[in-house]
C-alpha positions as CSV (number, residue, x, y, z in Angstrom):
1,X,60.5,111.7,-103.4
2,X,58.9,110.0,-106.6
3,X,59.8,111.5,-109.7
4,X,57.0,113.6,-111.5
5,X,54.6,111.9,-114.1
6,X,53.6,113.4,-117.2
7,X,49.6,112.0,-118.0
8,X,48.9,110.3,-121.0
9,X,45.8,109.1,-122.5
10,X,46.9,105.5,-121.9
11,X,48.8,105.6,-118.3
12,X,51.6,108.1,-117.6
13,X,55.5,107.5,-117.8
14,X,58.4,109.2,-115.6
15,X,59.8,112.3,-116.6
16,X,63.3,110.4,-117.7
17,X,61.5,107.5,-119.7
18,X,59.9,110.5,-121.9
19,X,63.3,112.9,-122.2
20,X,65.2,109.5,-123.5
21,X,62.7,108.3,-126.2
22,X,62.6,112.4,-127.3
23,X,66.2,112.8,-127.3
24,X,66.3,109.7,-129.4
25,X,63.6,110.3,-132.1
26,X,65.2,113.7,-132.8
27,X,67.5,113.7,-135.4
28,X,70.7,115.6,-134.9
29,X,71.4,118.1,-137.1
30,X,74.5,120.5,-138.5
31,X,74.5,121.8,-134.9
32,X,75.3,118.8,-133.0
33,X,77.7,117.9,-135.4
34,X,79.6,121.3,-134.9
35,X,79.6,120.3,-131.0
36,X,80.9,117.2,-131.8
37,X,83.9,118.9,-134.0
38,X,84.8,121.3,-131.5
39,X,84.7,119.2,-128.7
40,X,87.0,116.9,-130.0
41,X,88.8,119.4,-131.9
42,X,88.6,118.2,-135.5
43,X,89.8,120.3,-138.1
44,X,86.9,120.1,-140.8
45,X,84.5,123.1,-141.3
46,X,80.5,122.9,-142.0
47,X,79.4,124.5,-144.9
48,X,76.0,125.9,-145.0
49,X,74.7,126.1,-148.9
50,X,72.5,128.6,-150.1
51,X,70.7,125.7,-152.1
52,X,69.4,121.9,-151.3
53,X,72.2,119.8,-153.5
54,X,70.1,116.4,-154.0
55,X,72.6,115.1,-156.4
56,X,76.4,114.3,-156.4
57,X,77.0,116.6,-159.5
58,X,74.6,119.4,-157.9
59,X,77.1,119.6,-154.4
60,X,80.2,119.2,-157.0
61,X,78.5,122.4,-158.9
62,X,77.5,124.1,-155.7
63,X,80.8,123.7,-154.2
64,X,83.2,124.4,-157.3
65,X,84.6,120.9,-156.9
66,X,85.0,117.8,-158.7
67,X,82.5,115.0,-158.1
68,X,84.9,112.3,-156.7
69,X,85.5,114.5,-153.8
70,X,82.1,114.3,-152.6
71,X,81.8,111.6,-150.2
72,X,78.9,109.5,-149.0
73,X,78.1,107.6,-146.4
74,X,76.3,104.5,-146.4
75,X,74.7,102.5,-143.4
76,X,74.3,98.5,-143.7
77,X,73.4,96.0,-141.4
78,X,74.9,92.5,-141.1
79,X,73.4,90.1,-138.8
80,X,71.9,93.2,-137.2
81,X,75.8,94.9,-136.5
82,X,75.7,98.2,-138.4
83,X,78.6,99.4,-140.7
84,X,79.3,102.8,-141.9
85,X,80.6,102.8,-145.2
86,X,82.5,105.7,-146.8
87,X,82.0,105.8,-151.0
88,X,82.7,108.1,-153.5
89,X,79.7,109.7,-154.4
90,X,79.6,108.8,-157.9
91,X,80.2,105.0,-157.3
92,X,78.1,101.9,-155.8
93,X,79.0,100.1,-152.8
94,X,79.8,96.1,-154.0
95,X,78.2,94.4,-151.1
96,X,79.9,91.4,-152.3
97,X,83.5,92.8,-151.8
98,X,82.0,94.4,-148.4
99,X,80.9,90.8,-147.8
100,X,84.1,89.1,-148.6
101,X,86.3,91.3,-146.1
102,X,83.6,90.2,-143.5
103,X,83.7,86.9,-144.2
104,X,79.9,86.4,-144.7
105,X,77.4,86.1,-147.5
106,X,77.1,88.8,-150.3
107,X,73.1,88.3,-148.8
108,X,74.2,89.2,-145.6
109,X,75.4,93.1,-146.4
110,X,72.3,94.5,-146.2
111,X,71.8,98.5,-146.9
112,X,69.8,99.9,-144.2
113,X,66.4,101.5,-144.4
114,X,66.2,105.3,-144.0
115,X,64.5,105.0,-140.8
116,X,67.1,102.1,-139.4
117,X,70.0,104.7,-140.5
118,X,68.7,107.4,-138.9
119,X,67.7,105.3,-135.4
120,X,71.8,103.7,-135.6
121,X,73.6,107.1,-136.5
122,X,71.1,110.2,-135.5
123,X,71.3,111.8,-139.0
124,X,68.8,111.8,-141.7
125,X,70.0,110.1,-144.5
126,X,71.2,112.7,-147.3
127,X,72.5,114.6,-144.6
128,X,74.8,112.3,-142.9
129,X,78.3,112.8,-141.8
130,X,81.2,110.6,-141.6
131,X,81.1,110.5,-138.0
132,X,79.8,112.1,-134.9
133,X,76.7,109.6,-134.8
134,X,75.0,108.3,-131.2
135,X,77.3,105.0,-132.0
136,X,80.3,104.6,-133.1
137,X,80.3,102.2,-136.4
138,X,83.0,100.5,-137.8
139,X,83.6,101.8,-141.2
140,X,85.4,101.0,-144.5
141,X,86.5,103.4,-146.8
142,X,87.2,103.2,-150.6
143,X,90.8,104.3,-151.8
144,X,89.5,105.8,-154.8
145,X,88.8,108.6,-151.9
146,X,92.4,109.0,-150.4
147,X,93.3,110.3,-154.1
148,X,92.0,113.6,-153.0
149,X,93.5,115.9,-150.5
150,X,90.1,117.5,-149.4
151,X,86.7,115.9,-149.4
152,X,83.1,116.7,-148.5
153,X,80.3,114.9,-147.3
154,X,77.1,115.6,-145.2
155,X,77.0,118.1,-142.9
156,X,74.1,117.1,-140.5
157,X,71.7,119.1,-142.4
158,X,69.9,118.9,-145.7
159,X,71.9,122.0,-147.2
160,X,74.8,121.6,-145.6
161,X,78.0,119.7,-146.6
162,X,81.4,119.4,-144.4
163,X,85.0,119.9,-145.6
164,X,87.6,118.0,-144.5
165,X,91.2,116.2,-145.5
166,X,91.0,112.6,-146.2
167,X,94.3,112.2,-143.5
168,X,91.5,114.0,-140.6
169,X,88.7,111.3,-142.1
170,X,91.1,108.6,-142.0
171,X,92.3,109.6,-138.1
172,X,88.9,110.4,-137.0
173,X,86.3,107.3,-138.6
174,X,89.2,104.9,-138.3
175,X,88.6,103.3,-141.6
176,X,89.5,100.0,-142.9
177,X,90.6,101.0,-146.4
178,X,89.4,98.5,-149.2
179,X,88.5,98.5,-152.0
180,X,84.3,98.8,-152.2
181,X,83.4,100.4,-155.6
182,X,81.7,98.4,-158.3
183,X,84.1,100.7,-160.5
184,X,87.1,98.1,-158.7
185,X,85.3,94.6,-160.1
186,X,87.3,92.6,-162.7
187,X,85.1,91.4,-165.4
């Protein structure tokens, strides 16, 4: 029995075609992210905020914590491979030390577009979690953040952030630590 088509004002496409490119285009929120922590039994808790925290200092405020302990994290592309990087909020990434532990071109770490992060991980960018993406990225994470004992970074949602240890970051993104502040470059 032929699957059922859906009419369209230029041809129709099978049911399946049209369920993949949705599930695709939406972006996963706080909620998937939750599923994804419980199912693989993470111990990190999302925080839903009362108010939209833009800004590094705003979450820090927000959440009664210093700034260094809000993580970010970064999507970049090189030679169309994405990598998740892992930042203090306060710092840039240096694409050339990113660059140098690749073994490529400081022109070749390229930050990815909103629209490119969003189509590699699921997650809207200012909203984006360590993990629990559609792929799983490599990622490199910044010392500066295993100074801490607690962190937070997106939560899946616009005004939500998630807690977690750096030791259950480290376990669950598998980070290669280096050094990728500009804050680290000898001048």
């Amino acid at each position: 029995m032929p699957l059922p088509r859906i009419g369209l004002k230029r041809g129709s496409v099978t049911l399946p075609t049209l369920t993949l490119r949705l599930s695709l285009s939406t972006p996963l929120t706080s909620a998937d992210l939750q599923r994804f922590i419980s199912e693989h039994r993470l111990e990190a808790e999302i925080l839903h905020l009362a108010e939209h925290t833009p800004t590094v200092p705003e979450a820090a405020r927000v959440l009664a914590v210093e700034p260094e302990q809000i993580i970010k994290s970064l999507v970049f592309v090189i030679d169309d491979e994405p990598l998740l990087v892992i930042n203090n909020g306060l710092a840039k990434v240096d694409r050339r030390q990113v660059a140098d532990r690749l073994g490529v071109g400081r022109k070749k770490v390229k930050f990815a577009s909103a629209e490119h992060a969003l189509s590699i991980t699921g997650y809207v960018v200012g909203s984006m979690p360590p993990f629990g993406h559609r792929l799983k990225l490599r990622t490199l994470l910044d010392p500066a953040i295993t100074t801490w004992d607690m962190v937070y970074g997106g939560g899946g949602d616009l005004d939500a952030m998630l807690r977690l240890t750096v030791a259950e970051l480290l376990r669950v993104t598998q980070a290669e630590v280096i050094e990728v502040s500009e804050r680290f470059k000898n001048n």
